[in-house]
Every structure is written in structure tokens, then in C-alpha cells.
N, C-alpha and C positions, 0 to 999 in steps of 0.2 A: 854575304850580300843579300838584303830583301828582296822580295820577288812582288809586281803592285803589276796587274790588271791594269788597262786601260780602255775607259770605254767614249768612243762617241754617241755623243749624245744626239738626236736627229727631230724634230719636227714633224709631227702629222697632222694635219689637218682634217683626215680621215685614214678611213682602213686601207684604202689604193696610195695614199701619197704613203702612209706608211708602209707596204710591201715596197715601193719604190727606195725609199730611206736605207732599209736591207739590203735591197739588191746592192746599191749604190755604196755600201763598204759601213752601215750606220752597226754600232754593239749594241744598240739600244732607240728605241724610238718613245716620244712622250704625247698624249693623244688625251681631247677630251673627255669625261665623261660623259653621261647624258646629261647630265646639273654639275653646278656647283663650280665648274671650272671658273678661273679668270678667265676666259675666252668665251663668254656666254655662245658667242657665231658659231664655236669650233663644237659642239660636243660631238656626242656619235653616240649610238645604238649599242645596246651591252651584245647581239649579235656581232656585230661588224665589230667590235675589240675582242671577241670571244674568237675570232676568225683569221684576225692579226696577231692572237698569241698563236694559235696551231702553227701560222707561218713565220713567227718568229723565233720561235723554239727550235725548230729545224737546225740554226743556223747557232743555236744559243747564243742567240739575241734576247734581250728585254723589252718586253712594253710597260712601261709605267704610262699609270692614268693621271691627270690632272683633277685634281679636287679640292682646290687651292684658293676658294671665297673663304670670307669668313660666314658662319651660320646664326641665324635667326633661331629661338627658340621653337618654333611651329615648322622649322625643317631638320630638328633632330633626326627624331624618325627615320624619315626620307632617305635621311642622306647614311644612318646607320644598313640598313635594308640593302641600298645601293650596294655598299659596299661589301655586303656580303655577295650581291651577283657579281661583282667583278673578281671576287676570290673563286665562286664558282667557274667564273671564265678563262682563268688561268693569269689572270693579271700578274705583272710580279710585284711591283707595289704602287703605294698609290703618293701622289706628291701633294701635300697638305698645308695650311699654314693655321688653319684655327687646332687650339689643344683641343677644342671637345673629343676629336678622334681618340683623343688618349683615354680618355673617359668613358668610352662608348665599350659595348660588351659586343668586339669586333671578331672574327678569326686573324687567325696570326701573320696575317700579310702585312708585309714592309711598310713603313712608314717613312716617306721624305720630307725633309723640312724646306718647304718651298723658300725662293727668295721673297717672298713675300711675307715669312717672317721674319726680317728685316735684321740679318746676324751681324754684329758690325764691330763686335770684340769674341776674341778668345775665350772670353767668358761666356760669352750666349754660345757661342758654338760646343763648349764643354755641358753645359747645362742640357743643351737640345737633346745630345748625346744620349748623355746619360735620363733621360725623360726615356727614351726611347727609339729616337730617330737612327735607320740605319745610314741613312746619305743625309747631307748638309748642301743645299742652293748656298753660295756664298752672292754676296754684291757681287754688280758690275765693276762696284766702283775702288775695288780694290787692286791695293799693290801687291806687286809680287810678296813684299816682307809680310804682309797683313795677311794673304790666301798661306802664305808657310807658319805663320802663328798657330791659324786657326786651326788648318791641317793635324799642326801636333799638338794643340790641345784638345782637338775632338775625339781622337782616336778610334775615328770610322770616316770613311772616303768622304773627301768633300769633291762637288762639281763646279767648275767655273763656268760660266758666258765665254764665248770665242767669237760668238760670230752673229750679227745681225744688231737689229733696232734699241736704241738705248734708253731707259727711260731717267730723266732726266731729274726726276726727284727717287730717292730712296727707295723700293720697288717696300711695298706693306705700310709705308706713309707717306702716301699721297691722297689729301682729301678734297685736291681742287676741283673734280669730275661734281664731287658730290654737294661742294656745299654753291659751284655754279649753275649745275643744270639738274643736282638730283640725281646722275648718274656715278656709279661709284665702282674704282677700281678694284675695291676691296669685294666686289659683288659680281665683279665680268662685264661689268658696262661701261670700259673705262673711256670717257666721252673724247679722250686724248689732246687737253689742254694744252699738253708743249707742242703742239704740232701746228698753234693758229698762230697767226700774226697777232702782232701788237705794238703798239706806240711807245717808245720810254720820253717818260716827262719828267720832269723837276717838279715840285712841291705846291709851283704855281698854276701847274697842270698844261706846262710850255713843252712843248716839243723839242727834245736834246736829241732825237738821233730817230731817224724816217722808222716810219713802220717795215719791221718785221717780223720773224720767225725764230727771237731768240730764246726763246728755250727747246729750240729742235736743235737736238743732237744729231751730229753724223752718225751710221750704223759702225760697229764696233769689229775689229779685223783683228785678231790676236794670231794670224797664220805664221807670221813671221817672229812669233815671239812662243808658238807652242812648245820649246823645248825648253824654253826657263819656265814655263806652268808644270809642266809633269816635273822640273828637278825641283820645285817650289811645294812639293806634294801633293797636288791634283791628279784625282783618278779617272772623273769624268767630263768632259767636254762639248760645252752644249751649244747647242747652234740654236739662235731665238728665229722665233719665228712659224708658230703653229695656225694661221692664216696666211703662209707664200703654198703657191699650187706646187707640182711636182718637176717641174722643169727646176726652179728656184733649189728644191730639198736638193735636185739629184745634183747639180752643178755642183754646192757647195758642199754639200757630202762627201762626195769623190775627191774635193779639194783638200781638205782632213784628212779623211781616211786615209788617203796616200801619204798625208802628213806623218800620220801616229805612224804607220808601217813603216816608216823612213827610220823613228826615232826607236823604237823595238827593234828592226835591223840589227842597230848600231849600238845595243843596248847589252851585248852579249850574254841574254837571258837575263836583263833584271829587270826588263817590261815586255811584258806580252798581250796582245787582245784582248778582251773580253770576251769576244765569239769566235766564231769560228768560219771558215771557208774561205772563198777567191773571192771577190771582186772583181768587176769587169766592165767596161763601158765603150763606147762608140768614138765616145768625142771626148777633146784634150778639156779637163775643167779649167774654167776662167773667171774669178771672181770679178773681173771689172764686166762680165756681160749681162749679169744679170741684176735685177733692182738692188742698187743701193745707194743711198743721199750723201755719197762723198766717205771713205772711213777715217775713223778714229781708232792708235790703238788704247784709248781714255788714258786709266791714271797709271798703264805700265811702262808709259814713259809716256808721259803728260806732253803732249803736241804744246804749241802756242794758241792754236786753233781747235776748239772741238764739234762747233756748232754748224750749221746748213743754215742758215739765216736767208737764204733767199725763197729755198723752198723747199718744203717737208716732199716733196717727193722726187723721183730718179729722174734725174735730167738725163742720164746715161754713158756714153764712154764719149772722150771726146776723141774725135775723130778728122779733125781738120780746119779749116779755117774758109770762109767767103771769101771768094775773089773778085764776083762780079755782082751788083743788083740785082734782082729780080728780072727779066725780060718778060713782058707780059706776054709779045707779038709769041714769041720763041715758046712759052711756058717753061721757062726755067733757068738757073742760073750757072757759073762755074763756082769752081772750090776746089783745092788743094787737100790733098785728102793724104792720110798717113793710113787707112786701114781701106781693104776692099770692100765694096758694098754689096746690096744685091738689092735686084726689084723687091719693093716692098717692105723693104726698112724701117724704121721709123724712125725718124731724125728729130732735132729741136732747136733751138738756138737760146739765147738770151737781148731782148728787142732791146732800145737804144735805153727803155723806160724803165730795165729789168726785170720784166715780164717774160715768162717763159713762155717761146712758140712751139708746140709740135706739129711736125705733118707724117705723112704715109711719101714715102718714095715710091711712084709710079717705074720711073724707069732711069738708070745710069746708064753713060754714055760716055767710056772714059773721064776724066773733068769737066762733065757738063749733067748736072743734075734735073730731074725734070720730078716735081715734086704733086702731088695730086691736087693739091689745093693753091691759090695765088699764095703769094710769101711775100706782099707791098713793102714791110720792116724790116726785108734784109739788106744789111749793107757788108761792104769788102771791111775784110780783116772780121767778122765776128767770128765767136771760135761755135763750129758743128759739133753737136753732139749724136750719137745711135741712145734709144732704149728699147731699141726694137730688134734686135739682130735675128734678121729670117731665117737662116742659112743657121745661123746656131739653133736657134728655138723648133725649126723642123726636125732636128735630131734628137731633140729632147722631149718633143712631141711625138714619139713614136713608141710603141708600145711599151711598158719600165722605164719609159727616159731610155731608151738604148741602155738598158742596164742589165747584168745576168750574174747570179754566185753562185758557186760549184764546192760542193763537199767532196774533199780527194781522199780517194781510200782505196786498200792494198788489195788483193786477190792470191789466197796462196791457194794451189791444185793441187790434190794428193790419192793416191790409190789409198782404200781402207782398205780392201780385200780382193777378191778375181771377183766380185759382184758388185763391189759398192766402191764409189768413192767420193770425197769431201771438196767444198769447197767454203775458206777460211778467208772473212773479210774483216777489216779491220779499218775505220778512219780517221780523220784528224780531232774530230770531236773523243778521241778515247773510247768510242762503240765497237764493238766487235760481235759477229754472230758466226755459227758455223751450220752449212749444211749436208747433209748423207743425202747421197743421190743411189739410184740402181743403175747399173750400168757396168755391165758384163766386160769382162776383157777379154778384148780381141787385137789382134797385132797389127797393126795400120799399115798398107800398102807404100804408103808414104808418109814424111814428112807432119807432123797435127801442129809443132806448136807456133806458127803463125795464125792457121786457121782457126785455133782456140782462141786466141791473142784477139781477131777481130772479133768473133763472137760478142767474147766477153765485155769488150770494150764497150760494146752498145748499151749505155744506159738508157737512150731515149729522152722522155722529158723528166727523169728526175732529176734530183739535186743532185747528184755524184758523177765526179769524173775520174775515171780507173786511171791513178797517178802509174802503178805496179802491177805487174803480174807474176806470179814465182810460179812456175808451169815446174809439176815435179813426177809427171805420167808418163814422160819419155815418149814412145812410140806407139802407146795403149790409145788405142781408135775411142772416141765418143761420137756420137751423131752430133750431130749440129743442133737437131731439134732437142734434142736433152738438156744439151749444153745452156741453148736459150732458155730454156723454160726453169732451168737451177739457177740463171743469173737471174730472171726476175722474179722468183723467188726467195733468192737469198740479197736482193736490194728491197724486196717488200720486208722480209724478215730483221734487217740491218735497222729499218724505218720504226719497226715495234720495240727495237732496242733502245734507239734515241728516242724514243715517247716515254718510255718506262723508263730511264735513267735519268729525267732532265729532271736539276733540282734548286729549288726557290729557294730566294733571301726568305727569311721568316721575319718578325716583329721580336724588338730587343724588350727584353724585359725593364720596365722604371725604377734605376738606381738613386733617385733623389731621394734627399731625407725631405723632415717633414718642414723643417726652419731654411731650408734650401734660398729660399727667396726672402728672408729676412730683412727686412728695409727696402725690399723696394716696392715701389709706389706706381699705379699703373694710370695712366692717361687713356684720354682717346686715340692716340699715337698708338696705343699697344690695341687695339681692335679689339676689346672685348664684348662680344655681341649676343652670350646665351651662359647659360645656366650651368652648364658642364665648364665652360671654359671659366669661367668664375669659382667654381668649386675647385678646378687644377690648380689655381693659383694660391687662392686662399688657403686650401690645401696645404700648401709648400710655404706659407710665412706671408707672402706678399697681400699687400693692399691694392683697394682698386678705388682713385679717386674720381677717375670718370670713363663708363663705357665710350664702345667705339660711336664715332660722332656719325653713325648712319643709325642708332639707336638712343642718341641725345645728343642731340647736338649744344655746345659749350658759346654759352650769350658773349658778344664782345668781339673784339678780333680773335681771328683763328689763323695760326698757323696750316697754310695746307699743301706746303712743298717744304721740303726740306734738301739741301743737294750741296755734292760735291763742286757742282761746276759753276763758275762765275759770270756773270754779267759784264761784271765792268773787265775780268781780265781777257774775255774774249773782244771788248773791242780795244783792247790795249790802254784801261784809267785803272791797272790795280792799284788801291791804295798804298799798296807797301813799294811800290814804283815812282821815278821821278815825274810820270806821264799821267798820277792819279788825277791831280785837279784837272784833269778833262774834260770828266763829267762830274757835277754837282752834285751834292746831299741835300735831304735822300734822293732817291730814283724808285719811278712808278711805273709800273706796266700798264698799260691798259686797253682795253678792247671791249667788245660786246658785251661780254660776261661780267665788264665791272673793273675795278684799281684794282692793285696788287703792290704793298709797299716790297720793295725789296730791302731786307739788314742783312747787311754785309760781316760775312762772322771771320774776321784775319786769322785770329789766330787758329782756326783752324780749317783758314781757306776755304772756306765754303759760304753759301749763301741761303739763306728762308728767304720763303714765301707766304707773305702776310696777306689775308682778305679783307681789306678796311670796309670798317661800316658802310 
């Protein structure tokens, strides 16, 4: 039977939310660079990633860095250099989608193949592979059979999505940011196009269906389906989302983490962690408490439904229903409520117009609400929503998210001589150190090995909790003050083990030939935006008939979304349905930013996004 690692994948937004991620049960945490990332907002400081590997390593956990734009010629350089301080930082590796990296004259730090270099056959996952990539980003938008393809043809770990925000076109083709407002996702500025309302029209530019927010996706929940992704061959699991604070990480963290640990349990040794230690936390996790726009589990068993159409943001859990108006006299109203409240909630409804209200709850009063602001648009029967929940968010607000992990390790006691004797530690990470102490034998008036037993126990504030003790001194006297002073030293000594022993993924060597890419033909679709990444390709057989469109843009209409998910099937007109003639041919989005023809692609369910002149 094979033996596969499994690692959670976690979010940081910085160095605090990632030490929070750890605590909170994460194998691995992913964090911006200073440049370069997709998250322009998120980067961080090569000190503060240099300070979350010392504290990740602990635990052997990972931090990978995001470095996942495509590159301009005039930030080769920059971004070569970079990379060398994050190997000097201890990074373990760095998650990529432009090839220049392959080309650059880097140290031997791991290479990830972001989802943003858009894998979407067995065949690109085999090729990454063998280029060099140790882990593989797969889509969001795969099935189970398609992430088990890919798995065994890449033959190095691939990571899936589990959890958070979806993006709605191909994640490395999408050029709607850039060719509407100049902002581009391929560069960290992604202006998030699926996230705004817009009108669908017919061809006459008639209005078939009220303005909304159809191309916002529900966030993505794979919790109840994590055990067909690890039998499906996934090794790491990522939770999106490296702009949610720490409250957000730690919640849904802990919601996993307990996941994987369920499924290794039961696994009788053919899945184990990735890291190491306890986990520990305050409060029970609950995914419906904190931000999410409704989930979806997408296409691992395709809902009817996938989209948030009314609002790209968390209305929050519902919680009850209106029973009475507004009282102005009174300031506030009744409600039937399924969940307890507390002062200062933050509640919301949906108004008659579809407009979403929120207020601050001043004060509950069994079923009589008393809301801090007037609320003139409530009427009986709308259903209440929380996205405020105080009483959860104070506990998570509290120093780690209420979160703590404990490395357990053994203590064996042993005479070496009538002067000397040893004490023998050993942990769950595989470290072990041994110390020789001086301490004379003398025969104890009483009783020692309780009194040793607490001694020992006391780690203080490091990471180790004395799971064992094998007390082997019998009735041989130690001072107490020896004793303490050999435990922390032989817990400092234990610390310099796991420093010296912790050991990096390295950089796979590139197995491709040289006709590797023979016939194929590269677009702006493929981001090629600099000199090195042109050279990898042509290198390997392949042509490039047009760079990436933030470096030329292509006269005419452009395709600038590409996507699994539908338009017309989320509001029930599939064409391959008896309910198609619904809506008309074609159908146009439009809003601020300009039309947008929508072609409808059946046979392979899915739909583009076209930018008409």
C-alpha cells in the first residue's frame, strides 16, 4: 500500500495571519512576495516571510511564496534577485506561472505551477512536470475524473481549491480587468469584473432579464467531498483567499484540518500529515459564520445553481424571519429567530426592491429586536440574516484566533554513573537529543518519581508537551534545581536538532526534449510577456503567434473570459434543455465597462466572453 502526505494548504495575508494558519492545524501557508504576486494588496517584506519560515519550520510546516504575475522584460532582474532572498529566507518554494523562472540562473528552490498557468489536460500537467515543477495548482473547475487524470500523469503532487472565492473565468485567462480598465489579473490588479452587476440584453440592446451579478460565483466548499479529492489523488488542499484577516484563516482552517485528521485516522497508515504537532482551539469551527456569498461544491457534482446573482458580497447566515414592522415609537421590531443573538450583531435582510439592508444590533430582547439604526423596509415574513456574529468573532479575536499547537515528545531518565546521568528526548517530528547532567547519587528519603514527573513536565512557553516520562532512577535523589535547569536545556538542545534537521523540497531538474512543444502555437491566451519566457518555448518546438495581450494587444474583438460555467444554464434557458428558448440569440452583458457578446459553447458546456468593438 502507498503512503501520500497530505497537506493543508492555508492563506496568509501576512506573517501574523500566517503564524495564525499553523497554529490553527494549516501543513503549509502561501503568502505574498514583496512584487510580483497575483495579490498586488497582499505582499510582505522578505523579513516578515524570513520570520514565518523560523515559525513554520517548528512545526514542519511550509511557507510557499506567491510570485505568480506574468513578467515584463525590465523586471527580469528584479524578480531573479528576489528570489534569491527568499531562498536566503528559508522559503520552501515559490508558486510561479510565467516560465522565465525556468530560465533564470535561480538556486535550487521548488518551483510551483500556479493555477494561473491554466492546466486543463493531462497533457499540460505532464509537460509542467517534467519542465520542472514540483507541485501542480490544478483548476477550480475540475472533476473529480479530470484532478485523478491529471494526478497520474504528472507524477508529482498536485493541489486542489477546497475552499473560498471562485473565479469565474479560467484562473491565467482572463483579460477582462485589462482590456476594461487596464488593470490586469495576469499582473495582481485583478479589477474583479465577475463581481459587478450587469444588464443581459438581446441583440437589440432590449433588456431580457434585470440587472445583475451574473458572473459572481458562490464561494467554493469541497468539505463534504474532501475524501473523494485525496482517493482522486490530491495531496494538497487549498483554502483561497490571501486578503480574508485572521479570524476568516483560523475558522476555516480548523474546519479542514479536523477534516484531513478524520481521514488519516481511518486511513490505517496510507495517509499521514504533512507536519507535525497538536492543534488546538477555543471555539467549535463553523463555516456558515463567517464571509461567504452562498457555497458551491462547482463541478464535483455540478449544483443546478452556482452563482450569487444578487450580491458579490456575504449577506451572512440566515437566521430567522420578521414578524413584525419596524416600530418607530418602540425603536424596533419582533422576529422569530432559529439562532441566539447577542448585542451588537450585525444583521441584514433582503428590502422588498432586492436591495440588501444591513444594521448593528444595539440590543435583543428575547423576540424583540432593537436595531441601532431606523429599518422603515422591514416587513413580516423577510427572512434575517447575521454577518456579524460578536460572540463568535470575540473569540477569534483574541490573541491566535484562540489557537495553540504542541509538539509531544518523550523523556527517558537514566543513571550513567554514581555522578552522572542522562536525560533522553525524543518527538513526534523524529528529533531526538540526549543530555549528561552531574549529579551525584544519593538515596532519597522519599519517594522522587512524582516529583521528577512534575518538574519535567514544565515546558513553559515552548512548543512541547511531555506526552511520556520513563523515570529509570528509582529512589536516586536530584535537586529539583538540576532537574529544571537539564529540562531546559535539553528542550533548548531538542530546538537546535529540529533546526539542523529540517529538510527542503529542492528544484526538479528539466526533462523535456527539445521538439517537446512541436505544433503548438502560442496566443495571448498563453501570457507570453518577456524574453526568457519566449526563449522556454521556442526552445522546446513551440511557436508564438501573439504575445500576452498586456504586451499587444490583438485589433478586433477579443476574447476575455473563458469559463466552465453558464449563463443561460444558471437561469434555467440551456440550450440543450426544453426551457432553451427562454432567452434569445445571442445574449449581451452589459454595464459600465462596455457589451460583452456571450457564445455559448454546448458541446462543451461552457461559455466565452467576447469584448465587442
Amino acid at each position: 500500500m502507498s503512503h501520500r502526505c497530505l497537506e493543508l494548504l492555508a492563506p496568509a495575508r501576512n506573517a501574523e495571519v500566517g503564524r495564525v494558519a499553523i497554529l490553527a492545524g494549516a501543513d503549509a501557508v502561501y503568502i505574498g512576495a514583496p512584487a510580483f504576486g497575483a495579490r498586488a494588496a497582499a505582499g510582505n517584506s522578505v523579513a516578515d516571510i524570513a520570520a514565518l519560515c523560523d515559525f513554520a519550520h517548528v512545526y514542519r510546516a511550509r511557507v510557499y511564496v506567491t510570485m505568480n504575475t506574468i513578467l515584463y522584460d525590465s523586471e527580469l532582474d528584479e524578480a531573479r534577485s528576489l528570489v534569491w532572498q527568499l531562498y536566503a529566507a528559508g522559503v520552501d518554494a515559490l508558486i510561479v506561472q510565467d516560465m522565465a523562472y525556468l530560465m533564470m540562473d535561480l538556486p535550487p528552490i521548488a518551483l510551483h505551477a500556479s493555477t494561473q498557468c491554466d492546466i486543463r489536460t493531462p497533457e499540460k500537467a505532464r509537460w509542467l512536470a517534467r519542465a520542472g515543477f514540483a507541485q501542480l495548482v490544478l483548476p477550480r473547475e475540475f472533476t473529480l475524473d479530470e484532478i485523478r487524470a491529471c494526478a497520474e500523469s504528472a507524477g508529482v503532487p498536485v493541489e486542489v481549491f477546497v475552499h473560498g472565492a471562485l473565479c469565474v473565468s479560467y484562473s491565467g485567462d482572463c483579460q477582462a480587468g485589462f482590456v476594461a480598465t487596464g488593470r490586469s489579473a495576469n499582473r495582481g490588479t485583478c479589477p474583479q469584473m465577475c463581481r459587478l452587476p450587469y444588464e443581459l440584453v438581446d441583440a437589440q440592446g432590449r433588456e431580457v432579464a434585470p440587472r445583475k451579478h451574473y458572473l459572481s460565483l458562490r464561494d467554493m466548499n469541497q468539505s463534504a467531498a474532501l475524501a473523494q479529492l485525496v482517493a482522486a489523488g490530491a495531496s494538497s488542499f487549498k483554502i483561497e483567499g490571501r486578503l480574508k484577516d485572521a479570524r476568516y484563516v483560523a475558522n476555516v482552517t480548523r474546519m479542514y484540518s479536523g477534516l484531513l485528521d478524520e481521514i488519516c485516522r481511518d486511513s490505517d497508515g496510507q495517509y499521514t500529515r504533512a507536519s507535525r504537532g497538536t492543534s488546538e482551539a477555543s471555539f467549535t469551527p463553523d463555516l456558515q459564520r463567517t464571509f461567504n456569498r452562498g457555497y458551491t461544491s462547482y463541478f464535483l457534482a455540478r449544483p443546478a445553481r452556482m452563482a450569487s446573482l444578487d450580491t458579490p458580497k456575504w449577506a451572512g447566515q440566515q437566521i430567522g424571519t420578521v414578524r413584525s414592522a419596524y416600530d418607530n415609537r418602540r425603536r424596533s421590531f419582533r422576529a422569530s429567530l432559529t439562532h441566539e443573538l447577542a448585542n451588537g450583531d450585525g444583521l441584514g435582510y433582503y428590502d422588498r426592491g432586492g436591495v440588501y439592508r444591513g444594521f448593528r444590533l444595539n440590543r435583543v430582547e428575547g423576540d424583540i429586536l432593537f436595531p441601532a439604526t431606523p429599518q422603515a423596509d422591514l416587513e413580516p415574513g423577510m427572512k434575517l440574516y447575521r454577518n456579524t456574529d460578536k460572540a463568535f468573532f470575540d473569540i477569534l479575536d483574541a490573541k491566535d484566533a484562540s489557537c495553540s499547537r504542541t509538539i509531544n515528545a518523550t523523556i527517558s531518565l537514566n543513571p550513567v554513573d554514581d555522578t552522572r546521568l542522562s536525560l533522553d528526548i525524543s518527538d513526534e517530528r523524529g528529533c531526538r537529543a540526549t543530555l549528561v547532567v552531574d549529579s551525584p547519587a544519593q538515596q532519597a528519603r522519599s519517594p522522587q518519581a512524582a516529583q521528577r514527573q512534575r518538574v519535567l513536565e514544565k515546558t513553559g512557553d515552548t512548543v512541547y508537551r511531555i506526552a511520556e516520562i520513563d523515570d529509570n532512577l528509582g529512589d536516586r535523589f536530584v535537586a529539583a534545581s538540576v532537574l529544571s535547569q537539564a529540562r531546559r536545556d535539553l528542550l533548548s538542545l531538542l530546538d537546535h536538532v529540529a533546526e539542523a534537521t529540517y529538510t527542503y523540497d529542492r528544484r526538479r531538474a528539466c526533462e523535456l526534449s527539445d521538439d517537446a512543444f512541436e505544433g503548438m502555437v502560442l496566443t495571448y491566451h498563453d501570457n507570453v510577456a518577456n524574453r526568457l519566457s519566449r526563449q522556454f518555448y521556442l526552445g522546446h518546438g513551440a511557436e508564438i503567434s501573439q504575445s500576452a495581450i498586456e504586451v499587444e494587444r490583438p485589433g478586433g474583438e477579443v476574447r476575455v473570459m473563458q469559463t466552465r460555467y453558464c449563463i443561460r444554464r444558471e437561469l434555467g434557458a440551456c440550450l440543450r434543455e426544453k426551457d432553451g428558448a427562454k432567452l434569445p440569440l445571442p445574449l449581451f452583458l452589459r454595464n459600465e465597462s462596455g457589451l460583452y457578446r456571450l457564445d455559448f459553447d454546448c458541446a462543451r458546456c461552457g461559455m466565452n466572453v467576447i469584448k465587442t468593438c
